[in-house]
SEDO-405203 format. One record per residue (C-alpha): residue number from 1; x, y, z; chain. Coordinates in steps of 0.5 Angstrom, whole numbers. Layout:
BEGIN
  num   east  north     up  cadena
  NUM      X      Y      Z       A
...
! end
This chain:
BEGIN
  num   east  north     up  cadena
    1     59     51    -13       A
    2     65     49    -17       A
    3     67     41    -16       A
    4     72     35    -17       A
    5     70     29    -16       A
    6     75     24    -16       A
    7     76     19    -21       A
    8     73     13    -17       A
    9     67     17    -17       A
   10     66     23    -23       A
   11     64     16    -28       A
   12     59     14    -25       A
   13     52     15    -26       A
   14     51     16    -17       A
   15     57     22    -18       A
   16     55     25    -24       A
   17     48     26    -21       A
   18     51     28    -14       A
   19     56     33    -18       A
   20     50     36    -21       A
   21     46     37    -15       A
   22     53     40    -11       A
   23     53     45    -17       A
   24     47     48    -17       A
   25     49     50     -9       A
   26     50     57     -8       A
   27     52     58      0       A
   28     46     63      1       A
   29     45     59      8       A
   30     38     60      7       A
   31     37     52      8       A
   32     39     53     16       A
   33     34     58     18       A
   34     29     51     17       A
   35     34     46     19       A
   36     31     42     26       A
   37     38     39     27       A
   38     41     46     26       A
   39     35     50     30       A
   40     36     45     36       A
   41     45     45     35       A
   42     48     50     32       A
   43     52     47     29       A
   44     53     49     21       A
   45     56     42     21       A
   46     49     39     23       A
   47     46     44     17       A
   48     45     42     10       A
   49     50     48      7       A
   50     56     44     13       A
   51     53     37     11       A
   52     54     39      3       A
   53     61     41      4       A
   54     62     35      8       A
   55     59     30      3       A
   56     64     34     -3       A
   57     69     34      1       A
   58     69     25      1       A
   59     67     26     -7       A
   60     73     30     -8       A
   61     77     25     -5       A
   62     78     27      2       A
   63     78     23      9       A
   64     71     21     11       A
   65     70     20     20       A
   66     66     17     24       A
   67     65     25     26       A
   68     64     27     19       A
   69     59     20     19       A
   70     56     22     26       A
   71     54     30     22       A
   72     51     26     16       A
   73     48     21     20       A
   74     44     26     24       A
   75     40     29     18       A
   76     33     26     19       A
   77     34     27     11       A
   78     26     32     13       A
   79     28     35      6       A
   80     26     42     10       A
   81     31     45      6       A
   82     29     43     -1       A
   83     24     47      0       A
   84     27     53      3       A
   85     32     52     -3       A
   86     31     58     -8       A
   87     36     53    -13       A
   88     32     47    -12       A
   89     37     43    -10       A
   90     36     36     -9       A
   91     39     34     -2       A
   92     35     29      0       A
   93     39     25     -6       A
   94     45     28     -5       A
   95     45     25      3       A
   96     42     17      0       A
   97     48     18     -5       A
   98     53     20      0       A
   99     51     16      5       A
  100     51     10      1       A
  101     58     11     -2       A
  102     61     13      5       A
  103     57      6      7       A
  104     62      3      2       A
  105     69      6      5       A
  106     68      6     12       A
  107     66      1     15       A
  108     61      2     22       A
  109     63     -1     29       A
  110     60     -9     31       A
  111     54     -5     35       A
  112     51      0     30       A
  113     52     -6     24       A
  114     47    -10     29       A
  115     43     -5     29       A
  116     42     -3     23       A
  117     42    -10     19       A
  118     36    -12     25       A
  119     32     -6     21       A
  120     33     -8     15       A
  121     30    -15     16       A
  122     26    -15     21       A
  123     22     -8     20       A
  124     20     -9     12       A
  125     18    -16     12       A
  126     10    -15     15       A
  127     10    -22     17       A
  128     16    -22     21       A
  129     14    -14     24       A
  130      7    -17     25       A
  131      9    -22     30       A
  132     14    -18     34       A
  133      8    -13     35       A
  134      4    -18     37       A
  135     10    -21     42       A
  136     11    -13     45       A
  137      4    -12     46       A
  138      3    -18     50       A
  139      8    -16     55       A
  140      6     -9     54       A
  141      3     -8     61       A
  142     10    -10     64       A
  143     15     -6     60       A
  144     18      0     63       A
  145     15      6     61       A
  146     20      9     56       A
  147     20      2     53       A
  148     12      1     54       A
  149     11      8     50       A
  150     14      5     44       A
  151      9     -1     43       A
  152      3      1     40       A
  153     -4     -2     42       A
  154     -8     -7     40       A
  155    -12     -3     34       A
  156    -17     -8     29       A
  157    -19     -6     23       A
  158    -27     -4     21       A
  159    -30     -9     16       A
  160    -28     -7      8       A
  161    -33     -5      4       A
  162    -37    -10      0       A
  163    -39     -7     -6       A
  164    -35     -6    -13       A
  165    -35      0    -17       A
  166    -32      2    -24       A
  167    -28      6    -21       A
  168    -21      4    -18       A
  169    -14      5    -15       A
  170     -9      1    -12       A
  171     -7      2     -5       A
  172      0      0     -1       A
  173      0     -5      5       A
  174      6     -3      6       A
  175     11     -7     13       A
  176      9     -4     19       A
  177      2      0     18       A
  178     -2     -8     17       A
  179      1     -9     24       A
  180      1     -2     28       A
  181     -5      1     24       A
  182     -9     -4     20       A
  183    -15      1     20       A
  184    -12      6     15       A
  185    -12      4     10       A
  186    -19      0     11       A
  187    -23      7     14       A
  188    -20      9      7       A
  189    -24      4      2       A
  190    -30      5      6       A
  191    -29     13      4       A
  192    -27     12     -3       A
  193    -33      7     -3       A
  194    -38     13     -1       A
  195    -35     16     -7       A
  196    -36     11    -12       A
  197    -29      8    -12       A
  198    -26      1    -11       A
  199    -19      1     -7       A
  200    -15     -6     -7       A
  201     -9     -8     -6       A
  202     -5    -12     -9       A
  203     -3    -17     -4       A
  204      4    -18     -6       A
  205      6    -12     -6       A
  206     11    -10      1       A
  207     15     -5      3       A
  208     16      1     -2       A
  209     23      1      0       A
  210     25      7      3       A
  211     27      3     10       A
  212     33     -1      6       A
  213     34      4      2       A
  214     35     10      7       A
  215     39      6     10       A
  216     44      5      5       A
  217     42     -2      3       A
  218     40      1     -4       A
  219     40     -6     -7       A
  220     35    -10     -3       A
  221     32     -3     -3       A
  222     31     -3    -12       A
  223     29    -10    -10       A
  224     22     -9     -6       A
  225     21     -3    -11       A
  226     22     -8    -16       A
  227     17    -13    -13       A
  228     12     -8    -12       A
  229     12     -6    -19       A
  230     11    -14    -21       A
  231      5    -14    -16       A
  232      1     -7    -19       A
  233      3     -9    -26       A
  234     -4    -13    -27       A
  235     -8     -8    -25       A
  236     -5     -2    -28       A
  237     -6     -4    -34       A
  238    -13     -8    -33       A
  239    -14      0    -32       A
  240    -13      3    -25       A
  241    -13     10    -25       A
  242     -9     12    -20       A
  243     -3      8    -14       A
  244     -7     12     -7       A
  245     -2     12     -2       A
  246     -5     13      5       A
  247      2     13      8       A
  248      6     19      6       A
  249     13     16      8       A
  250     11     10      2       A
  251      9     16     -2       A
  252     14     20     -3       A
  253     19     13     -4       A
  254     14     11    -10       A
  255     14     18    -13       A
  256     22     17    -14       A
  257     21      9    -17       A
  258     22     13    -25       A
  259     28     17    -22       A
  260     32     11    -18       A
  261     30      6    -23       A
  262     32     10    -29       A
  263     37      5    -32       A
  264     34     -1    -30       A
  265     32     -3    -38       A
  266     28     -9    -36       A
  267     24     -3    -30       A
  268     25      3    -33       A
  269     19      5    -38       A
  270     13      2    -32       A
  271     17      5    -25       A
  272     16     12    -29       A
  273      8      9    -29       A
  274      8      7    -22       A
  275     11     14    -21       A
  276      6     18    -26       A
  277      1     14    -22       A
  278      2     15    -15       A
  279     -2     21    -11       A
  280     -3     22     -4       A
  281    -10     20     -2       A
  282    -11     27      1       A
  283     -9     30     -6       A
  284    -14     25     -9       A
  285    -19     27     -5       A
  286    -19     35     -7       A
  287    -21     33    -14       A
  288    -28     29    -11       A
  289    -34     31    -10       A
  290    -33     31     -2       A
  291    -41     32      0       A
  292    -42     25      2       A
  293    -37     26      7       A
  294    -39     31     11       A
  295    -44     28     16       A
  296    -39     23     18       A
  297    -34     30     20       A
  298    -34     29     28       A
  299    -34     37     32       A
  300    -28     40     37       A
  301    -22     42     34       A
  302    -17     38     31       A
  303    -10     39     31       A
  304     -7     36     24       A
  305      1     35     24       A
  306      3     36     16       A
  307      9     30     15       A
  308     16     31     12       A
  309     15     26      7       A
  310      8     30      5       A
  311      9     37      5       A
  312     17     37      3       A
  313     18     31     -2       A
  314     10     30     -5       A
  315     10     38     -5       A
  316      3     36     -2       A
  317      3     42      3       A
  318     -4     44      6       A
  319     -8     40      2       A
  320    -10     35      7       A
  321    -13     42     11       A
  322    -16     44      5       A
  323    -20     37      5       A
  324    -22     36     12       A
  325    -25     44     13       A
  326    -29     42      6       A
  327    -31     35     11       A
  328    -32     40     16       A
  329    -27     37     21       A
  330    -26     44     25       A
  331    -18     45     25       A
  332    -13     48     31       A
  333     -8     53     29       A
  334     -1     50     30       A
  335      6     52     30       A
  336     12     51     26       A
  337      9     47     21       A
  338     15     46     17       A
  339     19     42     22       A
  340     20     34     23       A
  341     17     31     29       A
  342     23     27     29       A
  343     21     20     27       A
  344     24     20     20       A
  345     23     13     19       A
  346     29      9     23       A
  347     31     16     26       A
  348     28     15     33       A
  349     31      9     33       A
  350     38     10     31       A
  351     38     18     34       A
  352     33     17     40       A
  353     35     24     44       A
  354     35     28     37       A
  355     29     25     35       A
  356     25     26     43       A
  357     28     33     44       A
  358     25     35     36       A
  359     19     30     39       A
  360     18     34     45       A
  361     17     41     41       A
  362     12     38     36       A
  363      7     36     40       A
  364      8     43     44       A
  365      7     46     38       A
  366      1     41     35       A
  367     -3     43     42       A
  368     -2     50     43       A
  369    -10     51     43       A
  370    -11     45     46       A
  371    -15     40     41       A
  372    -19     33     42       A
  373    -14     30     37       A
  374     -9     29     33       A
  375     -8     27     26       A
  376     -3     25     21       A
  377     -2     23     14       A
  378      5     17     15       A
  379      5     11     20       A
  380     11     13     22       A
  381     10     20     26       A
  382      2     16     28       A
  383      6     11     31       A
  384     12     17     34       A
  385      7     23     37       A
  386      3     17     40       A
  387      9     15     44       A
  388      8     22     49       A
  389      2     25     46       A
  390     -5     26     52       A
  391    -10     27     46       A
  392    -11     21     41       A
  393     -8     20     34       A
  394     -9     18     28       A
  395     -9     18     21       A
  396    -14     23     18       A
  397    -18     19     14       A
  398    -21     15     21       A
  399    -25     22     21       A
  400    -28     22     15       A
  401    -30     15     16       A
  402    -33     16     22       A
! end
């Protein structure tokens, strides 16, 4: 693709990465054929080959809208379409990229303002997220049914395990999953702990940064990556193996710290070892001696929903099957395995009837043989298949904790 970007953007670091991903498109439209936002509209705008030429459009200087915002907006940024590329676009940065330039030169209305500037502050901070759960909860038996669904249930976390071992990897907290799903990360310390492993998190570390920064508040978002670096240093260099991510979401975002902090001369060398060290826990675990675990594998079929961020961002496509069928967790055959289920972090707060069509299809499309539960990799899609789904979910791991 032939380009030319505009003075205010070609010297800068942001428009000189977006011109070189623009220029590996070639327009071949196979990136459509797996597009959801394209599969359910049509509409070659709401597609990444119609948003690419939007956003080179805004680069090269011309008029940004609201309607050219309202396309780019509907992208669930699922990065379906990288995977589909045969020219290894990089769309997923391209649209943050964008996203925050055009943030910077149109400015949104007072509603869309509010709303965003509430997810920001309140969804990263545990403490703040924590409390209104707790308050939703409260109330939970007398919201409205659409309102209820979105409130997950009280969840308690299993005791951690007490023993200590050579081995260890750090493990995110992360913002909302402590609150939503404090048993996660809990089932995965006493998983690992069968295995001979330690998992610790470090309690300062927080959010990753993917909500303010997906959100084009990029540099709260360099902030909380910063943060998280400070707070796992100590234990990286007493020796931790690995940073195991039990949340997808988080691990796609921590993968990307060497790259988005490249610059930073005071960050730069230990984000590209955070990155270097990051790895899925499914990833993780294909690498172990799984024995162990089998007898805690439960019968009847379970269905497992493949997140976005893991199988098109972590390039971790299958694994996580392949170490529930070496657990002997029998696994339910599902469908179109490569579409989101429409929560994408705060799109089912900012596109609800998008997300809840996309959401519709997904269960269809997880339950087409009728499974005892559901599993999943990110707190985020845990939290949005529960709100509809008729069988339990949960993360995978609880399965092989039990």
């Amino acid at each position: 693709m032939q380009t030319n970007l505009v003075q205010q953007f070609a010297n800068t670091p942001e428009g000189q990465e977006a011109e070189e991903i623009l220029r590996a498109c070639v327009h071949c439209g196979f990136c459509t054929a797996t597009c959801p936002t394209y599969q359910e509209l049509n509409d070659e705008r709401d597609g990444p080959r119609g948003r690419i030429y939007l956003m080179k459009m805004f680069l090269e200087g011309g008029e940004v809208t609201e309607k050219t915002r309202e396309h780019l907006d509907r992208c669930l940024t699922c990065r379906a379409c990288e995977t589909t590329c045969p020219s290894g676009v990089k769309y997923g940065r391209l649209v943050d990229i964008s996203r925050g330039l055009i943030e910077e030169e149109l400015p949104r209305s007072p509603r869309e303002k509010w709303l965003r500037w509430g997810l920001t502050r309140l969804l990263p901070n545990r403490r703040l997220f924590g409390l209104g759960l707790r308050v939703g909860q409260a109330f939970r038996p007398v919201l409205p049914q659409a309102l209820r669904a979105k409130v997950p249930p009280k969840r308690k976390a299993s005791p951690w395990p007490a023993a200590s071992h050579n081995r260890i990897v750090l493990a995110l907290a992360g913002c909302v999953q402590p609150a939503a799903a404090p048993n996660t990360n809990a089932a995965a310390a006493r998983v690992l702990d069968k295995l001979g492993i330690t998992l610790v998190e470090a309690p300062e570390a927080g959010c990753c940064g993917a909500v303010n920064y997906h959100l084009s508040e990029h540099e709260r978002g360099l902030q909380e990556m910063r943060r998280n670096i400070d707070a796992w240093w100590p234990a990286i260099e007493a020796g931790a193996e690995a940073i195991v991510m039990t949340a997808s979401g988080c691990g796609a975002m921590v993968q990307e710290y060497g790259h988005l902090l490249r610059h930073d001369p005071v960050y730069a060398s230990k984000a590209a070892r955070v990155s270097e060290l990051c790895v899925d826990l499914g990833e993780f675990l294909l690498k172990e001696d799984l024995e162990p675990l089998k007898a805690s594998a439960e019968g009847g079929k379970v269905a497992f929903h493949c997140p976005c961020t893991l199988q098109h961002a972590m390039k971790q496509n299958g694994v996580v099957e392949q170490v529930l069928t070496r657990a002997g967790v029998p696994l339910a055959q599902t469908r179109d395995k490569h579409l989101c289920c429409g929560s994408a972090g705060t799109y089912s707060i900012t596109q609800p009837e998008m997300s809840q069509k996309l959401l519709d299809n997904k269960l269809k499309a997880l339950t087409v043989e009728d499974p005892v539960r559901i599993v999943t990799a990110n707190i985020g899609c845990q939290l949005h298949l529960e709100s509809k789904a008729k069988v339990p979910v949960q993360h995978w791991i609880e399965l092989l904790d039990r």
